[in-house]
mmCIF entry with sequence, helices, sheets and N, C-alpha, C, O atoms, coordinates in Angstrom:
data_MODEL
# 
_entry.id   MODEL 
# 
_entity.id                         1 
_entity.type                       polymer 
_entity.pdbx_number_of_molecules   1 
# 
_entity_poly.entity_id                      1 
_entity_poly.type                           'polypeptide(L)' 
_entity_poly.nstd_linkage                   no 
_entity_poly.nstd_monomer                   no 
_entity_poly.pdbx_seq_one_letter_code       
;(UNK)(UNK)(UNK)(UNK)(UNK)(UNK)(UNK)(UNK)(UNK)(UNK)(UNK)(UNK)(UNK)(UNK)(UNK)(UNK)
(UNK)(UNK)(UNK)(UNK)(UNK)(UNK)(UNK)(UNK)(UNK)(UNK)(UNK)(UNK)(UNK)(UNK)(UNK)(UNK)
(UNK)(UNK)(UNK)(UNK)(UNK)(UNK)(UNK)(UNK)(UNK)(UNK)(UNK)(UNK)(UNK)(UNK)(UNK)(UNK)
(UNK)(UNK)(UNK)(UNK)(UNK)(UNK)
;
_entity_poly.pdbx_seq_one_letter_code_can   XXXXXXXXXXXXXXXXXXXXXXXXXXXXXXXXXXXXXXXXXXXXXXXXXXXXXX 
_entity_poly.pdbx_strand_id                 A 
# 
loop_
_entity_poly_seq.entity_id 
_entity_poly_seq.num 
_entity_poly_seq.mon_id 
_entity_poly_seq.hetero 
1 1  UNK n 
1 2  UNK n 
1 3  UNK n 
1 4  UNK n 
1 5  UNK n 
1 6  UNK n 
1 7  UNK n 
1 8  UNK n 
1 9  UNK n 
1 10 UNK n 
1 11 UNK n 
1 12 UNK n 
1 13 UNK n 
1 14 UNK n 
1 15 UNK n 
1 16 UNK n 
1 17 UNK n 
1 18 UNK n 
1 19 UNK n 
1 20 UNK n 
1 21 UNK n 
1 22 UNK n 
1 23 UNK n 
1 24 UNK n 
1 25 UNK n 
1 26 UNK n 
1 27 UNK n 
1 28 UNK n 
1 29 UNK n 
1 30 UNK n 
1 31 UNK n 
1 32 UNK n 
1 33 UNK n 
1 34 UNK n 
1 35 UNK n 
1 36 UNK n 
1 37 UNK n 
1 38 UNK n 
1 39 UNK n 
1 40 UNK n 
1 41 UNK n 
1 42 UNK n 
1 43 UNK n 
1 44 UNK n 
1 45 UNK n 
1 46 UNK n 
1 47 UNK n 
1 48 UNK n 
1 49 UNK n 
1 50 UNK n 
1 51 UNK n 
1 52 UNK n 
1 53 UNK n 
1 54 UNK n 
# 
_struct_asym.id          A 
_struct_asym.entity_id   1 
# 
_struct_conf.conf_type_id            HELX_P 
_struct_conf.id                      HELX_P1 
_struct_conf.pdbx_PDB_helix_id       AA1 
_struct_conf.beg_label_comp_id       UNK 
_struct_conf.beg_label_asym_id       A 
_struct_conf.beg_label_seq_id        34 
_struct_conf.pdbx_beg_PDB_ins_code   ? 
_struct_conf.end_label_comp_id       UNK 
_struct_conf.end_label_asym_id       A 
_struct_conf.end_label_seq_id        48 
_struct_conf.pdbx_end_PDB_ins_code   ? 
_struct_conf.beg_auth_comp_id        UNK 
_struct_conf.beg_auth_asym_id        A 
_struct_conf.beg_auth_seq_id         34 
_struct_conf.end_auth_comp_id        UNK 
_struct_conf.end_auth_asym_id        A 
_struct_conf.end_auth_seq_id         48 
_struct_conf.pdbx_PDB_helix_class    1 
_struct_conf.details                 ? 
_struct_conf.pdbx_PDB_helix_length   15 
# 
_struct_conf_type.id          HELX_P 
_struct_conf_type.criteria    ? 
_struct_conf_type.reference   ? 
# 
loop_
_atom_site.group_PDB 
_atom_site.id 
_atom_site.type_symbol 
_atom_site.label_atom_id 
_atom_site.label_alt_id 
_atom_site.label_comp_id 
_atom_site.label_asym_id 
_atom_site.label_entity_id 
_atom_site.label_seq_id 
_atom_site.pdbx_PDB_ins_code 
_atom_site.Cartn_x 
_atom_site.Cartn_y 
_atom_site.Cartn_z 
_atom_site.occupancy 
_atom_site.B_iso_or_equiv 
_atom_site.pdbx_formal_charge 
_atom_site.auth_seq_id 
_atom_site.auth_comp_id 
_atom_site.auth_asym_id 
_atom_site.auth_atom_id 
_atom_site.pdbx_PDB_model_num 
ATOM 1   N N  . UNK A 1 1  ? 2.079  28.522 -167.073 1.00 0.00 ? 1  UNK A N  1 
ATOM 2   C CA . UNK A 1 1  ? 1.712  27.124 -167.045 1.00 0.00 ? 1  UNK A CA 1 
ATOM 3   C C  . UNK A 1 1  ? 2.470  26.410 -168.164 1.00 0.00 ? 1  UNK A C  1 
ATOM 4   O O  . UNK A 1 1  ? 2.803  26.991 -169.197 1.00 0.00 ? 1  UNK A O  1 
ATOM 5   N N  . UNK A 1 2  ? 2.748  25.012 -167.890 1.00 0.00 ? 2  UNK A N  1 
ATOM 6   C CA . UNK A 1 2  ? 3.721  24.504 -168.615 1.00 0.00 ? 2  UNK A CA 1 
ATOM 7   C C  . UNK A 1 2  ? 2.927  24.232 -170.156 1.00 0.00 ? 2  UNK A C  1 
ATOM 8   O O  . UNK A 1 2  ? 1.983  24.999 -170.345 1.00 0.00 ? 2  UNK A O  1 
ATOM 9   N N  . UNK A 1 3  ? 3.170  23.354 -171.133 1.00 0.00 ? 3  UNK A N  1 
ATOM 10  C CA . UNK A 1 3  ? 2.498  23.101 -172.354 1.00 0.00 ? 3  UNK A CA 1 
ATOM 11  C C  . UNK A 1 3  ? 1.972  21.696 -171.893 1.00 0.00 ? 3  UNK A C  1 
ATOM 12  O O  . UNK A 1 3  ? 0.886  21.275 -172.290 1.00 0.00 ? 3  UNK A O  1 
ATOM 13  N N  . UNK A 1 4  ? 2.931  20.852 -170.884 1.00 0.00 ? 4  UNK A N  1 
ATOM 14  C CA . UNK A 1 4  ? 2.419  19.552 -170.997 1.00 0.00 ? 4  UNK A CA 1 
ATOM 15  C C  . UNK A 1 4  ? 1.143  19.819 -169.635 1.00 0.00 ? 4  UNK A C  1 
ATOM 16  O O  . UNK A 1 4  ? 0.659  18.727 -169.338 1.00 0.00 ? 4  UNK A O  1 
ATOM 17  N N  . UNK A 1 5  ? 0.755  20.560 -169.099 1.00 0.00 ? 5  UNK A N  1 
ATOM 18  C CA . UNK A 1 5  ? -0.045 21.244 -168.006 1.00 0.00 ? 5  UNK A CA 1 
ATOM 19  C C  . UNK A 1 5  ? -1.237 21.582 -168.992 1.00 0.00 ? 5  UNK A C  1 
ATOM 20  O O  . UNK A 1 5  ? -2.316 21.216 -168.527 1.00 0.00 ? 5  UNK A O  1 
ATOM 21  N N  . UNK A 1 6  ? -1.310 22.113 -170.084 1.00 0.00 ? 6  UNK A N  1 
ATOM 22  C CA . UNK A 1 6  ? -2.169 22.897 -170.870 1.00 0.00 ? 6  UNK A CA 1 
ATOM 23  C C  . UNK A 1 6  ? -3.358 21.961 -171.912 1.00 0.00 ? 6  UNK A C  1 
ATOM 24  O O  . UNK A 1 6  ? -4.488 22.088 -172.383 1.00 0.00 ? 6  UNK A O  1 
ATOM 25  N N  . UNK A 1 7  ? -1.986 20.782 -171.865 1.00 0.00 ? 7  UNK A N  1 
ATOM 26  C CA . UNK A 1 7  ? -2.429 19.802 -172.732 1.00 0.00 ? 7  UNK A CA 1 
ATOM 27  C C  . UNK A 1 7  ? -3.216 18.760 -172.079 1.00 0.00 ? 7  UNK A C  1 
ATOM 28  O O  . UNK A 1 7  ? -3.850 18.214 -172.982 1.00 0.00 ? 7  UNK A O  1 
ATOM 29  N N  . UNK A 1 8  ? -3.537 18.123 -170.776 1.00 0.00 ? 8  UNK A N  1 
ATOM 30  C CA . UNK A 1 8  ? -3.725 17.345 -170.020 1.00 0.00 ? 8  UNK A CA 1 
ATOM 31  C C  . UNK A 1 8  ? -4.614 18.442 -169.372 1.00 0.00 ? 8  UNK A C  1 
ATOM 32  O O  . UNK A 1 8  ? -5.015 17.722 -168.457 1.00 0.00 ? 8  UNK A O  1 
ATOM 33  N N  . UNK A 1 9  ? -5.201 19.570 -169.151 1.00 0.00 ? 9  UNK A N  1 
ATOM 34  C CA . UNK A 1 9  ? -6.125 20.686 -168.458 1.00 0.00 ? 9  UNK A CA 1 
ATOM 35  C C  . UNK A 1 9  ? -5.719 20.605 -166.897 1.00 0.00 ? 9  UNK A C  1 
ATOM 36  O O  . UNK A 1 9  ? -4.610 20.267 -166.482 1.00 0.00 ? 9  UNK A O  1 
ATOM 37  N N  . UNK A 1 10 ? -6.575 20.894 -166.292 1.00 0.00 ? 10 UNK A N  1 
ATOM 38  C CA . UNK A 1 10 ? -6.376 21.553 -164.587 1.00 0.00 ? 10 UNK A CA 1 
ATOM 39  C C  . UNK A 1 10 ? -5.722 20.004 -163.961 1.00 0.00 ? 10 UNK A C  1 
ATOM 40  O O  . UNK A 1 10 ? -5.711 18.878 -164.458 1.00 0.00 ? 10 UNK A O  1 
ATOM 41  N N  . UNK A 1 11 ? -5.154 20.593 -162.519 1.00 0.00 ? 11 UNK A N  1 
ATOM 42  C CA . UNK A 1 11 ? -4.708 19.293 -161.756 1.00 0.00 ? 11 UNK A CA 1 
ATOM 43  C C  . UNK A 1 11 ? -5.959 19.391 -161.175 1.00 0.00 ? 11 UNK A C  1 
ATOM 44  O O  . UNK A 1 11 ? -6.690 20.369 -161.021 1.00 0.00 ? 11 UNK A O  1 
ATOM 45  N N  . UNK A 1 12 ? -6.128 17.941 -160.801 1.00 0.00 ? 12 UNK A N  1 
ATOM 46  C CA . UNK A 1 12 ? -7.239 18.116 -159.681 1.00 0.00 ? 12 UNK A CA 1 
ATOM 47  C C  . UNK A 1 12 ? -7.024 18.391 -158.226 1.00 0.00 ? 12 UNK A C  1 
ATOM 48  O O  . UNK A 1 12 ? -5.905 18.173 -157.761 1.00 0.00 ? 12 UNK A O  1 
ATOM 49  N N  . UNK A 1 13 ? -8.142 18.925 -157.327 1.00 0.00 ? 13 UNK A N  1 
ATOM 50  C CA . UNK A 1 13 ? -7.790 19.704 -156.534 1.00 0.00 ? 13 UNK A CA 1 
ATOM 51  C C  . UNK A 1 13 ? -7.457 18.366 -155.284 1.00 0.00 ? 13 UNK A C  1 
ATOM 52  O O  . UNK A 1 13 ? -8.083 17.318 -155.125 1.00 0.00 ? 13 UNK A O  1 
ATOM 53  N N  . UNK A 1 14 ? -6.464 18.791 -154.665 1.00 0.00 ? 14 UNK A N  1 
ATOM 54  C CA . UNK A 1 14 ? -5.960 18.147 -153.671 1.00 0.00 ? 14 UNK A CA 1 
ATOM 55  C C  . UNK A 1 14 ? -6.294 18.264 -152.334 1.00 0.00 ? 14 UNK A C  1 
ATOM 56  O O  . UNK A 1 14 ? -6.424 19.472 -152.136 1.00 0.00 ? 14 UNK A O  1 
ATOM 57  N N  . UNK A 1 15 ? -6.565 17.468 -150.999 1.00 0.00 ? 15 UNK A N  1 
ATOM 58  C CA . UNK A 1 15 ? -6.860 17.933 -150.176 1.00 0.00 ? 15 UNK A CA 1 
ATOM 59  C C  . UNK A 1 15 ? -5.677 18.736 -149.016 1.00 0.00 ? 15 UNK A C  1 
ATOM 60  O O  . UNK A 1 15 ? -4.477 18.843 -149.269 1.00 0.00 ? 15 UNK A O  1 
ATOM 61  N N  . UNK A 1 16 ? -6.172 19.113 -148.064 1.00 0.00 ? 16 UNK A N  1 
ATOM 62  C CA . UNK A 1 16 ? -5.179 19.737 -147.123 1.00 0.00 ? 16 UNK A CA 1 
ATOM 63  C C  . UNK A 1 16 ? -4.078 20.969 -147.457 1.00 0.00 ? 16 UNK A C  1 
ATOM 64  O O  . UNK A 1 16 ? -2.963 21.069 -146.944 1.00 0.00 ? 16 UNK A O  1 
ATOM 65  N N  . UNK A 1 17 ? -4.579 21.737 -148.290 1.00 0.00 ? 17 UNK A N  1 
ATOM 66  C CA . UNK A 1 17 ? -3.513 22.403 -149.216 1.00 0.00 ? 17 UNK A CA 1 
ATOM 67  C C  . UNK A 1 17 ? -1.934 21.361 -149.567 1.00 0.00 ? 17 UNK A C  1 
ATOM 68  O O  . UNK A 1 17 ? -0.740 21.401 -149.267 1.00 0.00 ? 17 UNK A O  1 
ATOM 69  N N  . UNK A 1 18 ? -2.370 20.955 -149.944 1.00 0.00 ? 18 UNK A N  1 
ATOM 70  C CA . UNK A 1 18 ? -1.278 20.196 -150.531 1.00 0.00 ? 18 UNK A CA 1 
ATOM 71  C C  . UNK A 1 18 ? -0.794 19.974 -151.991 1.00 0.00 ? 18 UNK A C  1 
ATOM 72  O O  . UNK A 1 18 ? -1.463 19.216 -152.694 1.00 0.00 ? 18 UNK A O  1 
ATOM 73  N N  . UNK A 1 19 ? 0.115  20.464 -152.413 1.00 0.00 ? 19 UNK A N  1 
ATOM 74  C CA . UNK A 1 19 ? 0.461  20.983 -153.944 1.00 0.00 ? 19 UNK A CA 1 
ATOM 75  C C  . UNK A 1 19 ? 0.651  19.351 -154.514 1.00 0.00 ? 19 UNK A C  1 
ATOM 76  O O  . UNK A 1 19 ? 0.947  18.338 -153.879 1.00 0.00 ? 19 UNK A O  1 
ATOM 77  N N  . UNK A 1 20 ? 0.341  19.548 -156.038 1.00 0.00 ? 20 UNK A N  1 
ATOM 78  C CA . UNK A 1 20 ? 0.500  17.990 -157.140 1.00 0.00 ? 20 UNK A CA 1 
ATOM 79  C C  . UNK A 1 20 ? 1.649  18.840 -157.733 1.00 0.00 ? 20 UNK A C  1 
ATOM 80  O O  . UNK A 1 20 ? 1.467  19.919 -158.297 1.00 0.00 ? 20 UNK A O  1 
ATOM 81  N N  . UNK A 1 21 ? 2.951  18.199 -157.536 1.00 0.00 ? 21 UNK A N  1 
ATOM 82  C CA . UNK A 1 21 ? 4.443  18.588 -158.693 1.00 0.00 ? 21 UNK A CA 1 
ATOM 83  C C  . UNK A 1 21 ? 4.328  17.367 -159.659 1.00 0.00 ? 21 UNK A C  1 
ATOM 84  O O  . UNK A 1 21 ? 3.941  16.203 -159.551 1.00 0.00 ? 21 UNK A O  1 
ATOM 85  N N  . UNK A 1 22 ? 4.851  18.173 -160.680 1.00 0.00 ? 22 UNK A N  1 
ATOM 86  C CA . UNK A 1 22 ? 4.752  16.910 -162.323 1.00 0.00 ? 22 UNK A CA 1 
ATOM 87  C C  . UNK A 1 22 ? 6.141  17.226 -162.270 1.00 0.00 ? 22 UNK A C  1 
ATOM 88  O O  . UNK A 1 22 ? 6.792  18.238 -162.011 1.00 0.00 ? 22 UNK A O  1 
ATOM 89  N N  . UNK A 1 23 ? 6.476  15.682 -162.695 1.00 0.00 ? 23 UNK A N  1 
ATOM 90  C CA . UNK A 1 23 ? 8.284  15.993 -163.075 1.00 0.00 ? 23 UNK A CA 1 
ATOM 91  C C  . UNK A 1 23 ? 8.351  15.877 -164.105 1.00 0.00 ? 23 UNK A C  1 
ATOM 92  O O  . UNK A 1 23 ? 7.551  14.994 -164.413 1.00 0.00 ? 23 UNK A O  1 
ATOM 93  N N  . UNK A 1 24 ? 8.948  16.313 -165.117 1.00 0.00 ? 24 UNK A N  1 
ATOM 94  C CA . UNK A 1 24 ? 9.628  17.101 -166.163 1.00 0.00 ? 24 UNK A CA 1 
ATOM 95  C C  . UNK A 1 24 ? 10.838 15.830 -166.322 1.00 0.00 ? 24 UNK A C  1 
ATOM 96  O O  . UNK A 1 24 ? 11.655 15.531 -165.451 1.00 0.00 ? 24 UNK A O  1 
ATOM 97  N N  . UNK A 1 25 ? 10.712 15.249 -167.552 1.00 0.00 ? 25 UNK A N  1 
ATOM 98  C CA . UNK A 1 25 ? 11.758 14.686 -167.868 1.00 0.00 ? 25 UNK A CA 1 
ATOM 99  C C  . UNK A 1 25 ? 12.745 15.405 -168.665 1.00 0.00 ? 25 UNK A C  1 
ATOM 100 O O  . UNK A 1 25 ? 13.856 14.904 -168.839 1.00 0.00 ? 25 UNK A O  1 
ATOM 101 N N  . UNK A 1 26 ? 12.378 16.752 -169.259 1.00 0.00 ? 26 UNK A N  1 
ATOM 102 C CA . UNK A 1 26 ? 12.715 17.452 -170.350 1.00 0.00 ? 26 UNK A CA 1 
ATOM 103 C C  . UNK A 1 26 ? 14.258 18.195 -169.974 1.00 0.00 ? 26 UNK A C  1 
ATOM 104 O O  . UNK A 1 26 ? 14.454 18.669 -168.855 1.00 0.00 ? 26 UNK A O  1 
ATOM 105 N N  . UNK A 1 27 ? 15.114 18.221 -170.858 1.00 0.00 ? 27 UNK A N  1 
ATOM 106 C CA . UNK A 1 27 ? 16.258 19.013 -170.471 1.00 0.00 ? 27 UNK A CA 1 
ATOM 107 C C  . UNK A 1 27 ? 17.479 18.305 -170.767 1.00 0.00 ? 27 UNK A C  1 
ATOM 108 O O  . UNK A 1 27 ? 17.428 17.349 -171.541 1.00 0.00 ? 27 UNK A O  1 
ATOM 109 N N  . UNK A 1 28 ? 18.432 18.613 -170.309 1.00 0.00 ? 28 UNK A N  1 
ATOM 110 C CA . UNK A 1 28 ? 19.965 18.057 -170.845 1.00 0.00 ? 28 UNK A CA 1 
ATOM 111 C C  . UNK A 1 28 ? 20.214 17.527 -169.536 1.00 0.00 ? 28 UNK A C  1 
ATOM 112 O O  . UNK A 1 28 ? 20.271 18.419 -168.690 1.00 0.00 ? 28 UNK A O  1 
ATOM 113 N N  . UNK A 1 29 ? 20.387 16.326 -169.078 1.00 0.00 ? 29 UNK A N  1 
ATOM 114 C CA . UNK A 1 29 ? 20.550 15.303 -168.305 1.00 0.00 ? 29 UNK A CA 1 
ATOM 115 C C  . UNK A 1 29 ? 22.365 14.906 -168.237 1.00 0.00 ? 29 UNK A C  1 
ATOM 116 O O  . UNK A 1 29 ? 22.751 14.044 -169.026 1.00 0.00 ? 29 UNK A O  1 
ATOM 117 N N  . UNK A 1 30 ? 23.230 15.450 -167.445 1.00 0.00 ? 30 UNK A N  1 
ATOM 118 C CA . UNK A 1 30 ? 24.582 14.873 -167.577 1.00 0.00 ? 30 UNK A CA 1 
ATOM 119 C C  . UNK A 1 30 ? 24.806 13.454 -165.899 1.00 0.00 ? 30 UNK A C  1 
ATOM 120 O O  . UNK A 1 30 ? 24.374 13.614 -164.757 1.00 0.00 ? 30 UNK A O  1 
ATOM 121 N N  . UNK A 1 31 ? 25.225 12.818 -166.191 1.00 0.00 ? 31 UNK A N  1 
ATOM 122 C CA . UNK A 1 31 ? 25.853 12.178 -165.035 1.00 0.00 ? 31 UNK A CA 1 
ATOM 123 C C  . UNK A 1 31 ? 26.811 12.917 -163.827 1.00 0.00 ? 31 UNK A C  1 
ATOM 124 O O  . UNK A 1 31 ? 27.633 13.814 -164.016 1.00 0.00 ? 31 UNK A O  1 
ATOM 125 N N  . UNK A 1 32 ? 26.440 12.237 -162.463 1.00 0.00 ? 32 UNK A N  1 
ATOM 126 C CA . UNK A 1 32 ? 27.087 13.537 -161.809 1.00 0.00 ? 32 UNK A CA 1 
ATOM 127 C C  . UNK A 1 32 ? 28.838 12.881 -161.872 1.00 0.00 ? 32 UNK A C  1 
ATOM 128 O O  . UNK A 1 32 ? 29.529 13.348 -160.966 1.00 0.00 ? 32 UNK A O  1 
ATOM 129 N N  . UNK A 1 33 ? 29.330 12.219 -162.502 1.00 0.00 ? 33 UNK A N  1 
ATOM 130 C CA . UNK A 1 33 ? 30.749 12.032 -162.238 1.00 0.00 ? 33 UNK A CA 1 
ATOM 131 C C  . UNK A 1 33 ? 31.197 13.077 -163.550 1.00 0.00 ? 33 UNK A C  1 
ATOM 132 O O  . UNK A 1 33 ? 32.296 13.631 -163.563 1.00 0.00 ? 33 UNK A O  1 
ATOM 133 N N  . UNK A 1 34 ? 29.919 13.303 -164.922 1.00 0.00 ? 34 UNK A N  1 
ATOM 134 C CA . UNK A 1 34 ? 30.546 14.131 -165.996 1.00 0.00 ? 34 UNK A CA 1 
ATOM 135 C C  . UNK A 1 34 ? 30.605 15.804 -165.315 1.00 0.00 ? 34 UNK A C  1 
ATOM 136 O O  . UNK A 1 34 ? 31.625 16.442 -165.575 1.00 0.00 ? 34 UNK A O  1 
ATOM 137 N N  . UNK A 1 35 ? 29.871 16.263 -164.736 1.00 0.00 ? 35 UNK A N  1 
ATOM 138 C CA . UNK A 1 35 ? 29.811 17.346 -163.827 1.00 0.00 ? 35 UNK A CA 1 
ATOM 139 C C  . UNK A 1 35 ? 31.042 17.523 -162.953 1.00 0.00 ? 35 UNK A C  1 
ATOM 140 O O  . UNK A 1 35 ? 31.577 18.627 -162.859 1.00 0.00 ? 35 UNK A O  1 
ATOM 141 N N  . UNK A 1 36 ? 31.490 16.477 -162.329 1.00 0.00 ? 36 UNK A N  1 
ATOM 142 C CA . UNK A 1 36 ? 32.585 16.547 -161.673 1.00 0.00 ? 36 UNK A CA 1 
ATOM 143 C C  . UNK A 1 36 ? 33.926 16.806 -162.438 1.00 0.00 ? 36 UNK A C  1 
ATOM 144 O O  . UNK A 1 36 ? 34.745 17.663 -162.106 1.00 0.00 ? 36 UNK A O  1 
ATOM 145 N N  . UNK A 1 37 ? 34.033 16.043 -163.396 1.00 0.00 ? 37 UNK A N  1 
ATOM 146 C CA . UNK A 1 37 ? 35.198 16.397 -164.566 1.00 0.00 ? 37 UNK A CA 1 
ATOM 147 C C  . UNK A 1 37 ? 35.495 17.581 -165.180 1.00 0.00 ? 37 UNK A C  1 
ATOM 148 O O  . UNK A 1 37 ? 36.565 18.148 -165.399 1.00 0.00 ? 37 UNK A O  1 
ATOM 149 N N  . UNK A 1 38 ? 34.045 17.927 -165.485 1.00 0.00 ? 38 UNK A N  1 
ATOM 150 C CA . UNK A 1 38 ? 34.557 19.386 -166.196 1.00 0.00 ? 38 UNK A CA 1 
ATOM 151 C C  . UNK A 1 38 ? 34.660 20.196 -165.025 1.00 0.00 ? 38 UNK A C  1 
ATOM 152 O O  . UNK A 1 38 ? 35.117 21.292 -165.350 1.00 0.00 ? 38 UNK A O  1 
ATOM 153 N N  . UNK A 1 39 ? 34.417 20.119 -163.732 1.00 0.00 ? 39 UNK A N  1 
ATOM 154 C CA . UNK A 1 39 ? 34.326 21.087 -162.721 1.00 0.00 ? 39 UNK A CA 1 
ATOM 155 C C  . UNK A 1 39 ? 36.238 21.243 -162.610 1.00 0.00 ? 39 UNK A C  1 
ATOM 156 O O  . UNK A 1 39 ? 36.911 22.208 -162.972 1.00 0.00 ? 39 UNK A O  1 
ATOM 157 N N  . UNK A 1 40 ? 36.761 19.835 -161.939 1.00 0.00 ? 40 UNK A N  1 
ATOM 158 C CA . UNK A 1 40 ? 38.233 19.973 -162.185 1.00 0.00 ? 40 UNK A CA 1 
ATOM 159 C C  . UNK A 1 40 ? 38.900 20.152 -163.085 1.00 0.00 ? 40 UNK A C  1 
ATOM 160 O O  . UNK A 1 40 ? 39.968 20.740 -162.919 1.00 0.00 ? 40 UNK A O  1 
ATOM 161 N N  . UNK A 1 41 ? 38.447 19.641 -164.550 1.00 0.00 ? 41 UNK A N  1 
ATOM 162 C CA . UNK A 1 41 ? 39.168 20.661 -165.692 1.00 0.00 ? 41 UNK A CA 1 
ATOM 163 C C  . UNK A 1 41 ? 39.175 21.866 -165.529 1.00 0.00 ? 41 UNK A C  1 
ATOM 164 O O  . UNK A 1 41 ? 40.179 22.576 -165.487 1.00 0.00 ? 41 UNK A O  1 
ATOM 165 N N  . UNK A 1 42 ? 38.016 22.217 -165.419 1.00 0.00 ? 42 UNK A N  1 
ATOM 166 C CA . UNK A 1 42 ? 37.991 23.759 -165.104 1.00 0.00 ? 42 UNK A CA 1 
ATOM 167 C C  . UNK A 1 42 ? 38.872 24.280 -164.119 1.00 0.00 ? 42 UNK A C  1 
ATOM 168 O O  . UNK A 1 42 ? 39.642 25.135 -164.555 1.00 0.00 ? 42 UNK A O  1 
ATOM 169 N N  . UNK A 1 43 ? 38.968 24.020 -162.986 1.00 0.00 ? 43 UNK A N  1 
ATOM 170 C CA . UNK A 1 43 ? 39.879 24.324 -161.677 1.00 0.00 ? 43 UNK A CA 1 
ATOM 171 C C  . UNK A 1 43 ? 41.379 24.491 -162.254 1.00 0.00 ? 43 UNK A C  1 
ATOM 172 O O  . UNK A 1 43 ? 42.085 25.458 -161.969 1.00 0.00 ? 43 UNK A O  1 
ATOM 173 N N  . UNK A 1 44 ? 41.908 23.097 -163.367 1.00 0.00 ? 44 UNK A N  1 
ATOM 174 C CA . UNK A 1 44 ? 42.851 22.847 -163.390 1.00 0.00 ? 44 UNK A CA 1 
ATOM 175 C C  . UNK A 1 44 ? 43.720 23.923 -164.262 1.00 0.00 ? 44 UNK A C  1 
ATOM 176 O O  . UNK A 1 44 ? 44.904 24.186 -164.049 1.00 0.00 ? 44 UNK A O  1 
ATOM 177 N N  . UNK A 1 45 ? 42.885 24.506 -165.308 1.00 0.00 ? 45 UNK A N  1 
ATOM 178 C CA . UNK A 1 45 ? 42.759 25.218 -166.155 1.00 0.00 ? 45 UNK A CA 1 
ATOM 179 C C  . UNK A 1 45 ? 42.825 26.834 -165.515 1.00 0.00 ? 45 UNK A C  1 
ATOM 180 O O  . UNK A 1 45 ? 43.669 27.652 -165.881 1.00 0.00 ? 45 UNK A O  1 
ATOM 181 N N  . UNK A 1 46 ? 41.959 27.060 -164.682 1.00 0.00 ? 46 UNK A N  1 
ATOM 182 C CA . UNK A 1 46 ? 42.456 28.085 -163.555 1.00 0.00 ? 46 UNK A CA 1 
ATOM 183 C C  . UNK A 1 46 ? 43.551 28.545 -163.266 1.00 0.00 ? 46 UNK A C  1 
ATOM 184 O O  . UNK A 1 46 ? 44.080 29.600 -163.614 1.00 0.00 ? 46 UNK A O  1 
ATOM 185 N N  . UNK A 1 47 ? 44.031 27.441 -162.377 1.00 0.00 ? 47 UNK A N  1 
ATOM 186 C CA . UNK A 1 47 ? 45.444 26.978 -161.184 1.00 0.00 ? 47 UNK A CA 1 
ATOM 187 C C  . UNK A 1 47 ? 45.940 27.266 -162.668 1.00 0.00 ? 47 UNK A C  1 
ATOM 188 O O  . UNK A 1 47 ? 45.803 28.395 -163.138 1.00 0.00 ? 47 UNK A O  1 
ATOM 189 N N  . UNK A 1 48 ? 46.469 26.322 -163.341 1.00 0.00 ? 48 UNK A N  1 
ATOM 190 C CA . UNK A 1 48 ? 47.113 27.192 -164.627 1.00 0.00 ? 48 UNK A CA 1 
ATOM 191 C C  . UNK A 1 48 ? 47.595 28.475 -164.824 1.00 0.00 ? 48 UNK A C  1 
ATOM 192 O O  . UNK A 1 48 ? 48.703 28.972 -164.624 1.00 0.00 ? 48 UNK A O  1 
ATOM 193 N N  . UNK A 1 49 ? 46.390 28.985 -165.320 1.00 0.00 ? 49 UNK A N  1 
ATOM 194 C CA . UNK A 1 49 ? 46.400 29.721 -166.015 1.00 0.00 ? 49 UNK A CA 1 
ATOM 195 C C  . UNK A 1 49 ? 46.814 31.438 -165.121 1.00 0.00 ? 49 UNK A C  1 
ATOM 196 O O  . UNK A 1 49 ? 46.969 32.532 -165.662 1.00 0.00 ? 49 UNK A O  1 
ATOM 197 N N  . UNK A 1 50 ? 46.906 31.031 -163.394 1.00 0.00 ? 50 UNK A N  1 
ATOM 198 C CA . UNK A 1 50 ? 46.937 31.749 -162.227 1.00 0.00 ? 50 UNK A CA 1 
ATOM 199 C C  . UNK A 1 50 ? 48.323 31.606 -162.200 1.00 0.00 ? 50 UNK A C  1 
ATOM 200 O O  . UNK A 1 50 ? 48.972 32.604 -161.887 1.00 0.00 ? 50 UNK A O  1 
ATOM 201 N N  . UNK A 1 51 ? 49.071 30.284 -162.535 1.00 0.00 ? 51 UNK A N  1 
ATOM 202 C CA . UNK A 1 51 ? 50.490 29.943 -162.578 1.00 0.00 ? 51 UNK A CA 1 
ATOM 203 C C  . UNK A 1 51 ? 50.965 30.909 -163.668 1.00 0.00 ? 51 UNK A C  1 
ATOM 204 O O  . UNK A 1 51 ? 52.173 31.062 -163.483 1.00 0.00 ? 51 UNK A O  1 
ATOM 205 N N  . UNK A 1 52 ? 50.673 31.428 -164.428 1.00 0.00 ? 52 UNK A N  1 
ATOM 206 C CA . UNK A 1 52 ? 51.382 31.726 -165.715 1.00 0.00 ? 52 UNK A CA 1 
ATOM 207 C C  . UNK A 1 52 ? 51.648 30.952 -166.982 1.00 0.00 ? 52 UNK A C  1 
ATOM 208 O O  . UNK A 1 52 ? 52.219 31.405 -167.974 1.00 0.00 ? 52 UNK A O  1 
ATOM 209 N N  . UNK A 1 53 ? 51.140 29.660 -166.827 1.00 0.00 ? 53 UNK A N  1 
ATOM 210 C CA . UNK A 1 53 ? 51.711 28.368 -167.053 1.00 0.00 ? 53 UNK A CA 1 
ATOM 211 C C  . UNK A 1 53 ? 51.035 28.273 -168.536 1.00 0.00 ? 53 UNK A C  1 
ATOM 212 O O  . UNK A 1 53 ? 51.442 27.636 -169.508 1.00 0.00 ? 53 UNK A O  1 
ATOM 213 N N  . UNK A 1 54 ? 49.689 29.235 -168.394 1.00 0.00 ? 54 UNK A N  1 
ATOM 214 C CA . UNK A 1 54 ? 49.195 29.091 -169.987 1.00 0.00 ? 54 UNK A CA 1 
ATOM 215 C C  . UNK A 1 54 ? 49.489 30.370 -170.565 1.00 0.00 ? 54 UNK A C  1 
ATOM 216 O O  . UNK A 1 54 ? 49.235 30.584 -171.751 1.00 0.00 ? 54 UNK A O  1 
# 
């Protein structure tokens, strides 16, 4: 169980079996165009380095 779950006690019970998700703001958050960049650096760096080139 999470800490922010522990701190706030039980969810209350829901009907129809139907689950309560808490979202989590917590964590390292990048933009998806910064994800994309290092993905093709990376590639580029590859292809490179597959060339002989590094």
């Amino acid at each position: 169980m999470s800490k922010r779950r522990k701190k706030e006690g039980p969810a209350p019970m829901t009907g129809a079996g139907l689950v309560r998700y808490y979202e989590e703001d917590k964590g390292i958050n990048f933009k998806p165009s910064v994800v994309i960049g290092i993905a093709v650096a990376f590639s580029v760096v590859i292809a490179l380095a597959d060339a002989g080139a590094l």
